[in-house]
C-alpha positions as CSV (number, residue, x, y, z in Angstrom):
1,X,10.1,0.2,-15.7
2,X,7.4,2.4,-16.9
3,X,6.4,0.6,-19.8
4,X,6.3,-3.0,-18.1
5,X,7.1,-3.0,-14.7
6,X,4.8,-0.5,-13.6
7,X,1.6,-0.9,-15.2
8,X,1.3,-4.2,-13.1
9,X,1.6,-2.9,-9.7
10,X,-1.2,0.3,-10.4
11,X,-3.5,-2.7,-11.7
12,X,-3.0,-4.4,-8.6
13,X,-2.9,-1.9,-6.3
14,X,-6.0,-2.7,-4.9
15,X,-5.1,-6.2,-3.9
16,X,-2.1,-5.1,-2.5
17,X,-4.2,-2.7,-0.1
18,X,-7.0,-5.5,0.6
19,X,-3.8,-7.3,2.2
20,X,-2.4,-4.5,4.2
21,X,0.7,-3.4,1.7
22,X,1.5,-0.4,0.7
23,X,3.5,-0.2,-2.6
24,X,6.8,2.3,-2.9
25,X,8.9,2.9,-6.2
26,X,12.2,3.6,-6.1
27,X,14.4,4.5,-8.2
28,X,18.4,6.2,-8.6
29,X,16.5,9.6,-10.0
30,X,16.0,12.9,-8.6
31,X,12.4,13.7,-6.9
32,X,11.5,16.0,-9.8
33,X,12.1,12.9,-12.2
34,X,10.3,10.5,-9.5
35,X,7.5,13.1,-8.8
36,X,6.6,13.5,-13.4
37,X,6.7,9.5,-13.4
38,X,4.2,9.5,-10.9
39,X,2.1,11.9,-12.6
40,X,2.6,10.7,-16.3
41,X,2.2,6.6,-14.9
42,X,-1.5,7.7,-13.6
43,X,-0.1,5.8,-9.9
44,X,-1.2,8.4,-7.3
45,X,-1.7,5.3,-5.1
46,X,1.8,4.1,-5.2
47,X,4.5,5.8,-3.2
48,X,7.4,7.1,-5.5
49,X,11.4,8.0,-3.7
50,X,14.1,9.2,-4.9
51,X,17.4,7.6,-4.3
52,X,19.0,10.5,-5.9
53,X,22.8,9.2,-4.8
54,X,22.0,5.9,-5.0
55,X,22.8,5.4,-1.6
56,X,19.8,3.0,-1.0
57,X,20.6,0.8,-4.1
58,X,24.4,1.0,-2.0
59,X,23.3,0.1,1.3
60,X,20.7,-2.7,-0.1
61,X,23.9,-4.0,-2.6
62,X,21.9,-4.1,-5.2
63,X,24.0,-1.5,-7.3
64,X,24.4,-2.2,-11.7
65,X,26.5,-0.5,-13.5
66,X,25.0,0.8,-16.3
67,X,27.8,2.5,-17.8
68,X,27.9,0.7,-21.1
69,X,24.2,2.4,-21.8
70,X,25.3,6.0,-20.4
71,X,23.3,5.2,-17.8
72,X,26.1,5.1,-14.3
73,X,25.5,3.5,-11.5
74,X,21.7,2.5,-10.7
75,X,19.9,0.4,-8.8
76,X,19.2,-3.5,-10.1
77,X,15.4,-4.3,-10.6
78,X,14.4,-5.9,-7.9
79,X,11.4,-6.4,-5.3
80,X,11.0,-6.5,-1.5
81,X,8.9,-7.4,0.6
82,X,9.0,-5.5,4.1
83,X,6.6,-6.9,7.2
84,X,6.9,-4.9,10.5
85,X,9.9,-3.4,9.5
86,X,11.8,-6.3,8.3
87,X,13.0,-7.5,5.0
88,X,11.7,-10.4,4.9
89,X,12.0,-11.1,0.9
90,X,14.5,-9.5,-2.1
91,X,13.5,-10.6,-5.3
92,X,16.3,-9.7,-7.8
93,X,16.2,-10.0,-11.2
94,X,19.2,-10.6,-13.2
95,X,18.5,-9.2,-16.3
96,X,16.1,-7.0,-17.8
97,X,13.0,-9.1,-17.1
98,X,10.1,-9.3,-14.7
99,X,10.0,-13.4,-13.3
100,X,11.1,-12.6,-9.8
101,X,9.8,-8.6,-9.0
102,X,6.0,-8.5,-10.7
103,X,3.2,-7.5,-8.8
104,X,1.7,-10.9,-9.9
105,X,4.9,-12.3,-8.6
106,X,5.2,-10.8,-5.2
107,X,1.2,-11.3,-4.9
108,X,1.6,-14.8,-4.7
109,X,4.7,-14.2,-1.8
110,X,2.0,-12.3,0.6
């Protein structure tokens, strides 16, 4: 996340403003973890949450286990697009990569 996924929404945050989104990370961490990303990462302008329980990751079924890397439960990557209060896209990925949830990605989706 911080190395790759990221780095692509900070450079584009701008473009995502210009077209009225905001940008929100979040992530199955605590706020203290959330709020050091935010200030090691150098993205002030994006909004960082914590989903602590994972109860969002729950609610939004996009729960992975990540047992097998002492990791638990967390949240699958994944990006959403939200207009007037409605989801109106989910891009999931199903592995580790970036096709469906990059900022270059969802810019071409708004």
């Amino acid at each position: 996340c911080h190395a790759q996924h990221l780095p692509g929404y900070i450079k584009n945050i701008d473009e995502f403003t210009q077209k009225g989104y905001s940008v929100i990370f979040m992530s199955v961490n605590d706020p203290f973890v959330m709020k050091a990303w935010e200030e090691n990462s150098n993205s002030k302008d994006i909004t960082m949450i914590a989903d602590g329980n994972g109860q969002l990751a729950l609610a939004l079924d996009l729960v992975m286990d990540g047992s097998a890397f002492s990791l638990g439960k967390r949240c699958q990557r994944f990006a959403m697009i939200i207009q007037n209060g409605e989801i109106t896209t989910i891009n999931t990925e199903d592995g580790p990569g970036l096709d469906k949830s990059s900022a270059e990605s969802i810019l071409q989706l708004i």
